[in-house]
MARGU-999324 format. One record per residue (C-alpha): residue in three letters; x, y, z. Coordinates in steps of 0.5 Angstrom, whole numbers, plus 500, padded with zeros to 3 digits. Layout:
N
   pafi    px    py    pz
    ALA     X     Y     Z
...
END
This chain:
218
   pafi    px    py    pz
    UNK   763   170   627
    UNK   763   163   631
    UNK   767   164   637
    UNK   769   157   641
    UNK   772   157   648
    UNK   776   151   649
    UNK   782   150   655
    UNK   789   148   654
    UNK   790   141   655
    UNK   786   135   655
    UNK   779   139   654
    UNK   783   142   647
    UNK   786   136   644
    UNK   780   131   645
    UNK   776   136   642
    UNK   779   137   636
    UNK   776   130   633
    UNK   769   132   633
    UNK   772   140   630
    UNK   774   136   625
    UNK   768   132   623
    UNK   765   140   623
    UNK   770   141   617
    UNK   773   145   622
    UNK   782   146   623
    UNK   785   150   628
    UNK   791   152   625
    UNK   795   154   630
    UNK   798   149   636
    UNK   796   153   643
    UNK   803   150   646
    UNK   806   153   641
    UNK   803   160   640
    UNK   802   165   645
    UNK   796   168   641
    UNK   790   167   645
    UNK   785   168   639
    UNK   787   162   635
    UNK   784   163   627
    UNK   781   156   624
    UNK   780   154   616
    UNK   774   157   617
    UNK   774   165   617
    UNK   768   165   620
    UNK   770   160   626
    UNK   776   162   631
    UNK   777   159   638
    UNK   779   163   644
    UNK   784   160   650
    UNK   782   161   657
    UNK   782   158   664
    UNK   778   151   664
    UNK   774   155   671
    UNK   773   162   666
    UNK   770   157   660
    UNK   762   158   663
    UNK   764   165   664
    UNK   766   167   658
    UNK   759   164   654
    UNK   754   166   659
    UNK   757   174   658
    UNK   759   173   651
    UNK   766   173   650
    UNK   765   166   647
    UNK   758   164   644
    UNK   760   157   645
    UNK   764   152   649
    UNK   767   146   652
    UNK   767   145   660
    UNK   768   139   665
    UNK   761   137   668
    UNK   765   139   676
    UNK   766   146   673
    UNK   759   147   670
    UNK   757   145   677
    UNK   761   150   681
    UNK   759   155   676
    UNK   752   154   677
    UNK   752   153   685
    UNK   756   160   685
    UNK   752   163   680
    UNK   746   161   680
    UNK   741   160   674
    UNK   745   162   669
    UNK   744   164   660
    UNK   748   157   659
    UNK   744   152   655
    UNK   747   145   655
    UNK   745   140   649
    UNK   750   136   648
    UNK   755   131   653
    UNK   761   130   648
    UNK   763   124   653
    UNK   771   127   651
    UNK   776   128   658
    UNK   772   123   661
    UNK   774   121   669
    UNK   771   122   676
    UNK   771   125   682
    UNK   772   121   688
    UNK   775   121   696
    UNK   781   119   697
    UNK   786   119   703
    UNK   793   117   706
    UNK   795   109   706
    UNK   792   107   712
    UNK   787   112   714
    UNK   781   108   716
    UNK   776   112   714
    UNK   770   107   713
    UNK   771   107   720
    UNK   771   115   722
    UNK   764   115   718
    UNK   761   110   723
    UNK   764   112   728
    UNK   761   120   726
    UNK   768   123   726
    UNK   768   130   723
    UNK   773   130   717
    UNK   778   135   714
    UNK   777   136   706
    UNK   781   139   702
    UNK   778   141   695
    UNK   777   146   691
    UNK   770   142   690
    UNK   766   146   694
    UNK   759   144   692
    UNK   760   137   690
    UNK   764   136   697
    UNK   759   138   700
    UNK   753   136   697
    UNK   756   128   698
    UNK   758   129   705
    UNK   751   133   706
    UNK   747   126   703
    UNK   752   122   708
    UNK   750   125   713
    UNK   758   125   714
    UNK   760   131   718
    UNK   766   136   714
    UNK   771   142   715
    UNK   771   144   707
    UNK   779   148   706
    UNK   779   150   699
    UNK   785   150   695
    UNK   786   151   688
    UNK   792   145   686
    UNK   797   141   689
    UNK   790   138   693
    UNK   795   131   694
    UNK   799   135   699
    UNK   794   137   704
    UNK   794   130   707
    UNK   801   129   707
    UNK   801   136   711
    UNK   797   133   716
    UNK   793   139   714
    UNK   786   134   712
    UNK   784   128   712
    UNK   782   127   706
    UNK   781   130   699
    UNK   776   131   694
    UNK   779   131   687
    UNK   778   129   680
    UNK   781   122   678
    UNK   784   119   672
    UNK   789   114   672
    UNK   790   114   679
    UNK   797   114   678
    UNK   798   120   682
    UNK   794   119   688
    UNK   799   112   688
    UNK   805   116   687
    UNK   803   120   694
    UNK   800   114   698
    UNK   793   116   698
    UNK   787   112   696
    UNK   781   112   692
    UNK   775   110   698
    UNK   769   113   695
    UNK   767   116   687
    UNK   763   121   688
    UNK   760   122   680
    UNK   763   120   673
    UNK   766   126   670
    UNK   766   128   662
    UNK   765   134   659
    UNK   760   138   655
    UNK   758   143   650
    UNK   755   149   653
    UNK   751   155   649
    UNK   750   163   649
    UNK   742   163   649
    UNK   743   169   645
    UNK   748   167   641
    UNK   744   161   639
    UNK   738   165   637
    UNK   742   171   633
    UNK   747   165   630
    UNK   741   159   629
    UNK   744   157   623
    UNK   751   156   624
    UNK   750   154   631
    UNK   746   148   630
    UNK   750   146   624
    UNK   756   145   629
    UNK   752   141   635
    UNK   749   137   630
    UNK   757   135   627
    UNK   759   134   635
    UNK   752   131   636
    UNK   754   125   629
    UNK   761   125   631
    UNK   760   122   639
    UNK   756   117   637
    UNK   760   114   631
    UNK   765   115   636
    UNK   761   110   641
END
């Protein structure tokens, strides 16, 4: 049995594609059903619903020998805990986006940098944030949330955030403004080391479907 970790959402559903040029169906719509174990056309494929945050987790322990995650997560991930059982062949280039610095209208933050000001940053972002800022030599109080980060300066509880971008649409909605993109983001396919070894076959079979898949998507 191949065991594949996916996330409801945006990660799930462009993921869907490249199962398909697998010869793989999954049978039950995530937003539909409360299962978390998800059966596909294929007896011998299943995927498991976690938190986006929990996908790395669960491959580098073996609940899921495979899985797709954001680069940010596995980035976080690997900053907490080190070097880990996660192999990592293959970009997908699906959910792609960025991570950027963004602050309220009229915040002059070029200014503030110049001026050597210390920032108030609201992420939940740690290691990136701090590593961007770090390489700037900008200096920062980090306050880690876990959602709403838009809030945080409409609260006058920070300067600024260091979050994922999309559209932007929400950042306008909130009046705030992309000042400065960190990276791009897109996400990856990562693989229980074991599991590589003990189900080579089947594994690599997958890899190499995700792999022709992406690039006639190109």
């Amino acid at each position: 049995m191949i065991t594949l970790a996916l996330s409801k959402g945006r990660i799930f559903d462009e993921t869907l594609p490249l199962l398909a040029a697998a010869g793989i169906q999954v049978l039950e719509d995530p937003e539909q059903s409360r299962k978390l174990i998800l059966p596909t056309n294929r007896p011998d494929v299943r995927v498991v619903l976690v938190r986006a945050t929990d996908v790395p987790t669960y491959v580098q322990y073996g609940g899921a020998d495979l899985g797709v995650v954001g680069k940010d997560t596995l980035i976080e991930y690997c900053a907490e805990w080190g070097e880990t059982s996660l192999y990592q062949p293959l970009d997908l280039d699906i959910a792609r986006c960025r991570m950027s610095v963004a602050v309220p209208e009229g915040f002059d933050y070029a200014g503030k940098v110049r001026q050597g000001a210390r920032l108030r940053v609201a992420t939940k972002y740690l290691h990136i944030a701090r590593e961007f800022f770090a390489a700037k030599g900008v200096h920062v109080d980090l306050i880690k949330l876990y959602g709403s980060m838009e809030l945080a300066p409409l609260t006058g509880m920070a300067d600024a955030i260091v979050d994922l971008v999309s559209s932007g649409n929400t950042l306008k909605a909130n009046q705030l403004v992309e000042v400065e993109e960190i990276m791009p983001i897109s996400s990856r396919l990562v693989v229980n080391q074991a599991a590589l070894k003990l189900k080579q076959q089947p594994i690599r079979g997958l890899l190499d479907a995700f792999a022709a898949a992406k690039g006639a998507s190109a």
